[in-house]
PATOR-506005 format. One record per residue (C-alpha): chain; residue in one letter; residue number from 1; x negated, y negated, z negated. Coordinates in nm, 3 decimals, always signed. Each point is the difference from the previous one (the first is absolute). Layout:
BEGIN
REC chain resn resi      xx      yy      zz
REC     A    A  NUM       X       Y       Z
...
% end
This chain:
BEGIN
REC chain resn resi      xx      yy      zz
REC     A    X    1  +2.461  +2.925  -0.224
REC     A    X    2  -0.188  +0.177  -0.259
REC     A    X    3  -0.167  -0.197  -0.284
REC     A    X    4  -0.292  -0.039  -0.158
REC     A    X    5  -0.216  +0.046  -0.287
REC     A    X    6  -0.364  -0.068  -0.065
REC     A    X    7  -0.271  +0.158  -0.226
REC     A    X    8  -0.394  -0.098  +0.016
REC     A    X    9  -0.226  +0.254  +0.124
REC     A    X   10  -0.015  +0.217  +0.302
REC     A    X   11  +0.264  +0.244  +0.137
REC     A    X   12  -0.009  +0.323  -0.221
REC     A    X   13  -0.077  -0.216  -0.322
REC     A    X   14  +0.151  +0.098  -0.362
REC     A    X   15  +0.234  -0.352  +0.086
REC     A    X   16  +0.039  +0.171  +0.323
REC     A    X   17  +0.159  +0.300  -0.182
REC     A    X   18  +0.202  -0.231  -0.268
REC     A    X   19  +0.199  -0.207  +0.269
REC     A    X   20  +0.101  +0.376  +0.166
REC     A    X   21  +0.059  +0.110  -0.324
REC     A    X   22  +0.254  -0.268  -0.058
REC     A    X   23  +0.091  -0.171  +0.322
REC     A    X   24  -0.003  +0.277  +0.224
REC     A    X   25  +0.295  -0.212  +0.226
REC     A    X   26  -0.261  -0.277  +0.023
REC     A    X   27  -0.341  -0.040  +0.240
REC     A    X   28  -0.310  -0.002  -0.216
REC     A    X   29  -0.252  -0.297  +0.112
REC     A    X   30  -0.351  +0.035  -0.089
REC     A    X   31  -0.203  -0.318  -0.080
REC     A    X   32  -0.369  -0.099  -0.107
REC     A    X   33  +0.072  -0.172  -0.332
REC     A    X   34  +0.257  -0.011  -0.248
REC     A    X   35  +0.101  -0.384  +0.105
REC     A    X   36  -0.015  +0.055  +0.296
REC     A    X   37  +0.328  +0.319  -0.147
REC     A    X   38  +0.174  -0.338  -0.134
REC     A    X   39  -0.055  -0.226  +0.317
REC     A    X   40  +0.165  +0.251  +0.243
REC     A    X   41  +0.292  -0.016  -0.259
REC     A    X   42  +0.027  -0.405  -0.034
REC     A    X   43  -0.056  -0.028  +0.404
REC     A    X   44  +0.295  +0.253  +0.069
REC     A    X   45  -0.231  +0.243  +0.165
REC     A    X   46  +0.097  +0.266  -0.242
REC     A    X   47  +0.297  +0.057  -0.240
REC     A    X   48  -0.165  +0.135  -0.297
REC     A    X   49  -0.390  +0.025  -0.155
REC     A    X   50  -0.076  +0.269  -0.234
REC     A    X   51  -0.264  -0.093  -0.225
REC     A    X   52  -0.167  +0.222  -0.239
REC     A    X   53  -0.032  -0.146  -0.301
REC     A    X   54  -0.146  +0.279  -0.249
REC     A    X   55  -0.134  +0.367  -0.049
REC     A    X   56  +0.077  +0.247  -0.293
REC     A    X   57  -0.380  +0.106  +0.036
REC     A    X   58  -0.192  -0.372  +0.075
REC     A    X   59  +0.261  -0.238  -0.132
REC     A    X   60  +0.083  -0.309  +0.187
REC     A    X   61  -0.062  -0.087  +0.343
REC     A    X   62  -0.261  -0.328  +0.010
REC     A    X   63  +0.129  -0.329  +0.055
REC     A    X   64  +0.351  +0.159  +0.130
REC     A    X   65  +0.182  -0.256  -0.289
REC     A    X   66  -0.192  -0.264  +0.070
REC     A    X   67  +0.186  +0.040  +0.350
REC     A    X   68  +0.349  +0.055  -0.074
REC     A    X   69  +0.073  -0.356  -0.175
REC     A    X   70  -0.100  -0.199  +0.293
REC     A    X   71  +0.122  +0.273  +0.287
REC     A    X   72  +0.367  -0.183  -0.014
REC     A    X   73  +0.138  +0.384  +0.009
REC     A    X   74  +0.204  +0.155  -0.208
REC     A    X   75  -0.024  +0.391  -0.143
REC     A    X   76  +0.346  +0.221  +0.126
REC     A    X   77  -0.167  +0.323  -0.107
REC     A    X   78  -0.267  +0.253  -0.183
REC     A    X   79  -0.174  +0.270  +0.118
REC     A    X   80  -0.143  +0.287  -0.137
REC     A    X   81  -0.286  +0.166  +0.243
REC     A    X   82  -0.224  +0.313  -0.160
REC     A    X   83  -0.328  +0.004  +0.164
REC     A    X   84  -0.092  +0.354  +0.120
REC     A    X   85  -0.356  +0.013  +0.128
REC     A    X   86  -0.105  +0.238  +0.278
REC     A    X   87  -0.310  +0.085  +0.144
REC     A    X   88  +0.002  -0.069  +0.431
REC     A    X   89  -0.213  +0.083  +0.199
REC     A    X   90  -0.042  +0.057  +0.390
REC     A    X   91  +0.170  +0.264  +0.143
REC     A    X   92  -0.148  +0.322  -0.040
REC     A    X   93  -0.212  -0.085  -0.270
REC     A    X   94  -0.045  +0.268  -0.283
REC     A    X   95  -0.013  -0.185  -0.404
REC     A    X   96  -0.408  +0.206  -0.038
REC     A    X   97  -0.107  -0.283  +0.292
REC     A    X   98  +0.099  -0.248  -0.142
REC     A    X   99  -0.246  -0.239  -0.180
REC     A    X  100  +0.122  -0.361  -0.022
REC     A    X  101  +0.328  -0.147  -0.054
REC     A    X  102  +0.122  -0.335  +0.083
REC     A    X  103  +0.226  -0.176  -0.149
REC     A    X  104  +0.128  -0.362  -0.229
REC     A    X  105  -0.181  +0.032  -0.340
REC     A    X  106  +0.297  +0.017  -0.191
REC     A    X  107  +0.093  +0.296  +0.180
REC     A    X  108  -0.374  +0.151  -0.024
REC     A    X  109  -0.007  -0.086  -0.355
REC     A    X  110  +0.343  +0.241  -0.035
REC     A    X  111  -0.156  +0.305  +0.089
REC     A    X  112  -0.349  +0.037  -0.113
REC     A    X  113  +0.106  +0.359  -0.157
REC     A    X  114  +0.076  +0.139  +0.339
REC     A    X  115  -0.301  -0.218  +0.191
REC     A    X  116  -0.262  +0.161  -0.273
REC     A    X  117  +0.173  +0.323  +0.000
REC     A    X  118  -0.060  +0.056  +0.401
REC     A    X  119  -0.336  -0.242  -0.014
REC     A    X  120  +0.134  -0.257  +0.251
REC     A    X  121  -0.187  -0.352  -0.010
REC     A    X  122  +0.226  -0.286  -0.033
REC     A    X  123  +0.007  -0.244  +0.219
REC     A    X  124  +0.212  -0.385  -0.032
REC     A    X  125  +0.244  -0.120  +0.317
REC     A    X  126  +0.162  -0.289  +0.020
REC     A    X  127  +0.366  +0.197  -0.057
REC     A    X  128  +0.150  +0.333  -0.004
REC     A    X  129  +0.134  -0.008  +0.366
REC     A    X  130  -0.276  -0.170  +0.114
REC     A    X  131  -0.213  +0.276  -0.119
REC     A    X  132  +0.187  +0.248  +0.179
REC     A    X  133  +0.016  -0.181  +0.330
REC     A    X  134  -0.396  +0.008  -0.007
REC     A    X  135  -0.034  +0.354  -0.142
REC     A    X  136  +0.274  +0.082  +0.375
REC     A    X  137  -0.275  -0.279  +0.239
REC     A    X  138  -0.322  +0.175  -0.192
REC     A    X  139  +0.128  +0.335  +0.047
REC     A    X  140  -0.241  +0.204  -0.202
REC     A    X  141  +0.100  +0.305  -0.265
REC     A    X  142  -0.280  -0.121  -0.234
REC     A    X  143  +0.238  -0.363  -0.077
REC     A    X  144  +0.292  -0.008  -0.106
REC     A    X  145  +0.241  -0.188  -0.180
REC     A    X  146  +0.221  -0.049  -0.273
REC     A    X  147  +0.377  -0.121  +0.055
REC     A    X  148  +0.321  +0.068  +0.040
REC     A    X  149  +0.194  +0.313  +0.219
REC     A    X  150  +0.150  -0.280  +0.198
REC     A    X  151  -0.355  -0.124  +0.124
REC     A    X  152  -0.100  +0.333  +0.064
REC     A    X  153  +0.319  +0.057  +0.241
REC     A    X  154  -0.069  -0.349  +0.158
REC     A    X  155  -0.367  +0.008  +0.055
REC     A    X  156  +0.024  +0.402  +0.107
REC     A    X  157  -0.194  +0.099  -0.302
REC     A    X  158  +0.045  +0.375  -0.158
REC     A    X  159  +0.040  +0.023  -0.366
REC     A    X  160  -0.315  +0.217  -0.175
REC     A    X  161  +0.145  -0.076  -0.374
REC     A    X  162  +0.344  -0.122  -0.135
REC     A    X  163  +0.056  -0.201  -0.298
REC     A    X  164  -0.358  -0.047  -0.087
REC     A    X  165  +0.052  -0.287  -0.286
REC     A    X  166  -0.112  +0.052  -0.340
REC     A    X  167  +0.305  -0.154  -0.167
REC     A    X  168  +0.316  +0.193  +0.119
REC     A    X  169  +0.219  -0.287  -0.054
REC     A    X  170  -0.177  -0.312  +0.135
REC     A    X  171  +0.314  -0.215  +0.151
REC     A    X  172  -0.024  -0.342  +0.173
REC     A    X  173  +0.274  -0.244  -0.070
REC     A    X  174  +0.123  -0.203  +0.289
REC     A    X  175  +0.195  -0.345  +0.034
REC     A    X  176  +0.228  -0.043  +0.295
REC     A    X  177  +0.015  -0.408  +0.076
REC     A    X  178  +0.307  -0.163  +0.235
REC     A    X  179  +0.048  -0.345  +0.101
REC     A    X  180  +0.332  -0.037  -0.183
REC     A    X  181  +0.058  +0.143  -0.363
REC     A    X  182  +0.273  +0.271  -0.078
REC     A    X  183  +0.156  -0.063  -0.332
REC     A    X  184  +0.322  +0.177  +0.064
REC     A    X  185  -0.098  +0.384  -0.057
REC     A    X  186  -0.020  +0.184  -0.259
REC     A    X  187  -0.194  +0.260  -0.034
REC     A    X  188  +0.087  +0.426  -0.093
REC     A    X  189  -0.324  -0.021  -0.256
REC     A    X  190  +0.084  -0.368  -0.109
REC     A    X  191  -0.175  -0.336  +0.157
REC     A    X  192  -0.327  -0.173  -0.038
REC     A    X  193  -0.089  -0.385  -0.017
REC     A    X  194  -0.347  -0.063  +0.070
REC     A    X  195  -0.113  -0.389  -0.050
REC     A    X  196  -0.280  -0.213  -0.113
REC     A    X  197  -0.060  -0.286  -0.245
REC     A    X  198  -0.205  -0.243  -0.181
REC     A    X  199  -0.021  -0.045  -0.365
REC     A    X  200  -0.013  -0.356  -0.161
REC     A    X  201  -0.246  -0.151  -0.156
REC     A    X  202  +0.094  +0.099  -0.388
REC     A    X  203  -0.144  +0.217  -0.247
REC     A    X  204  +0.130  +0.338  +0.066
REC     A    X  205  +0.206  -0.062  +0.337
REC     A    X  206  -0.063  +0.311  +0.118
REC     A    X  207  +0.114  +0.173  -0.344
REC     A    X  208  +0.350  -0.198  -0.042
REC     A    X  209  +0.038  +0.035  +0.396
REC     A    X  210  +0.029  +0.400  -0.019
REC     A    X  211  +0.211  -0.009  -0.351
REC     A    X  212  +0.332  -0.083  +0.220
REC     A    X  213  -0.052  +0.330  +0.190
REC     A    X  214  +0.001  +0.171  -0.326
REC     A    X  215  +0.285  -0.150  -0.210
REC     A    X  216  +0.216  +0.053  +0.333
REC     A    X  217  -0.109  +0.387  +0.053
REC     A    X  218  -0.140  -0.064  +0.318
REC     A    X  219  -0.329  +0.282  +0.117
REC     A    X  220  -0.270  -0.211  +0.162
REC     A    X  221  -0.213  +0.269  +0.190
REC     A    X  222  -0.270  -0.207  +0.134
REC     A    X  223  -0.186  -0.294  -0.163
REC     A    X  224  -0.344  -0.148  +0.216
REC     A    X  225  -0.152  -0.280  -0.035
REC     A    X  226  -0.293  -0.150  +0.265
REC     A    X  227  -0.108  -0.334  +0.048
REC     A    X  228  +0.134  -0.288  +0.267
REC     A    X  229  -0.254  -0.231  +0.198
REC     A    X  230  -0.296  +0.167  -0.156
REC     A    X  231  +0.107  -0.180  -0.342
REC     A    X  232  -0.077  +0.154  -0.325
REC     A    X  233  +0.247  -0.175  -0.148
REC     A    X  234  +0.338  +0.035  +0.261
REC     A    X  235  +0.103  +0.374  -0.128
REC     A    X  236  +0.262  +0.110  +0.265
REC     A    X  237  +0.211  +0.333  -0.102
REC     A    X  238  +0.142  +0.257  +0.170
REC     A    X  239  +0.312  +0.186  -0.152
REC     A    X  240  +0.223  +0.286  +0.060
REC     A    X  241  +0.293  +0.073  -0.224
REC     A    X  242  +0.322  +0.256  +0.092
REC     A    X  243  +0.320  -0.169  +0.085
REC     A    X  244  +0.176  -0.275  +0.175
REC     A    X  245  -0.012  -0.343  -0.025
REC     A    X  246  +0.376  -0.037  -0.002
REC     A    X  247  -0.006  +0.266  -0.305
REC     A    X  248  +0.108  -0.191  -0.331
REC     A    X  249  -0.331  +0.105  -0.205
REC     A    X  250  -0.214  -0.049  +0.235
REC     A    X  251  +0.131  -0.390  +0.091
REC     A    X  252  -0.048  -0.064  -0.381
REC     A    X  253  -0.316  +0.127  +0.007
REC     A    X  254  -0.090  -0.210  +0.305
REC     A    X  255  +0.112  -0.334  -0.154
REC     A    X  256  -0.208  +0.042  -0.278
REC     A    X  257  -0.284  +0.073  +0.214
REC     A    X  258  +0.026  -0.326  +0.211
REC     A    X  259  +0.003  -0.192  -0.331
REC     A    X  260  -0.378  +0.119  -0.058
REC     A    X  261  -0.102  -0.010  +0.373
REC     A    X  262  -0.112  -0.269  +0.235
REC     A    X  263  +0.094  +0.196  +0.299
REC     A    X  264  +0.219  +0.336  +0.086
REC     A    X  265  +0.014  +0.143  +0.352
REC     A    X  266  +0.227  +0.275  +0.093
REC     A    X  267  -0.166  +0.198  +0.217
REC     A    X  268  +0.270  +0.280  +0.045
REC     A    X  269  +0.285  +0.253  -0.125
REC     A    X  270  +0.010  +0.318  +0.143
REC     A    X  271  +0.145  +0.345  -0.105
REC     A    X  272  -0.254  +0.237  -0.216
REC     A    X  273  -0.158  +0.280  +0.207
REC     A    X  274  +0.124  +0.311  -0.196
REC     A    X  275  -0.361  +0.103  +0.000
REC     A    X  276  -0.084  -0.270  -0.264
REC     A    X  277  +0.180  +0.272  -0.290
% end
């Protein structure tokens, strides 16, 4: 039986194209909301979610760590997905009709050198697949839409334009979530631990919390903080740092965070993508 993975969003989505990109064994399942992703994972009805969790161009995706604390699923893996843009539009179409394009306004706001260039009126969707499912239903050649090659093949689009984006190397990183953690690889380009904390109440928590990391040569690559229960005061962070938790440094660096911290929450260790160098 084949297995599973879910992404939010509609079939031909940039998630879409991340869980071919690395689970190509597995059977992407598209769902409306990103908990809805992590309740088809806890209820068995898929093996893995991927989750996007930030973009090279827009930064991080909002709300994503607010989710992944409380999910009750672990990170197994990274992905690296560059977003090429393309301009679809119903068959036959020619690129001189065409005078709107549809698509999510992240995507929209990516390539207003091209959309000026050609005079093409922008125009917000819900998503990028979504946009190119209406663009097929509406059939005109004065709409189209912006999103991926993989829409266009599943929605029956042609492709007027290629690679429209303004920044050549916008990349979306992924997060792929199990029910069980895997702490027994090891990864080619090293390993990742990703967890979250909370500082104590004492001047400069925060300050002596991170010195342990340093003394004990251990990178942190990711430090966020956002609030808990709509409290100014309950700081939650998000970190990142390279290596495993069985590594000597990074253990001593660990037990000199939980002095300063109320609470620590593994939330995974997983094998670096090699796109991260």
């Amino acid at each position: 039986m084949t297995g599973k993975i879910a992404f939010q969003g509609e079939l031909g989505a940039y998630s879409h194209q991340a869980c071919i990109d690395a689970r190509p064994d597995l059977e992407p399942v598209p769902c409306r909301t990103f908990e809805d992703v992590i309740e088809s994972v806890r209820k068995n009805e898929a093996d893995l979610a991927m989750l996007p969790v930030e973009n090279s161009t827009y930064g991080r995706v909002a709300d994503i760590h607010q989710l992944l604390p409380a999910s009750g699923l672990h990170i197994v893996d990274e992905a690296f997905v560059r977003v090429h843009i393309n301009l679809l539009a119903p068959k036959g179409a020619k690129l001189e009709q065409v005078k709107m394009a549809m698509s999510h306004t992240v995507l929209l706001g990516q390539c207003r050198e091209f959309l000026a260039e050609h005079g093409i009126h922008r125009i917000t969707g819900a998503d990028t697949a979504g946009s190119a499912q209406h663009v097929a239903e509406e059939n005109n050649p004065e709409l189209a839409a912006l999103a991926s090659e993989l829409a266009g093949d599943i929605y029956g689009l042609d492709i007027l334009a290629r690679h429209i984006e303004d920044h050549d190397q916008n990349t979306t990183r992924f997060l792929l979530m199990a029910r069980e953690p895997d702490l027994k690889r090891r990864g080619r380009s090293g390993m990742m631990t990703s967890f979250v904390f909370r500082v104590r109440n004492i001047p400069a928590a925060l300050y002596k919390a991170m010195g342990g990391f340093a003394t004990n040569g251990v990178n942190m690559t990711k430090l966020e903080s956002y609030m808990v229960g709509g409290s100014f005061s309950a700081t939650q962070f998000y970190a990142e740092i390279e290596g495993h938790p069985d590594d000597k440094s990074v253990q001593l660096a660990m037990e000199e965070l939980d002095y300063f911290t109320d609470v620590i929450t593994l939330l995974g260790v997983y094998p670096a993508d090699p796109q991260r160098r």
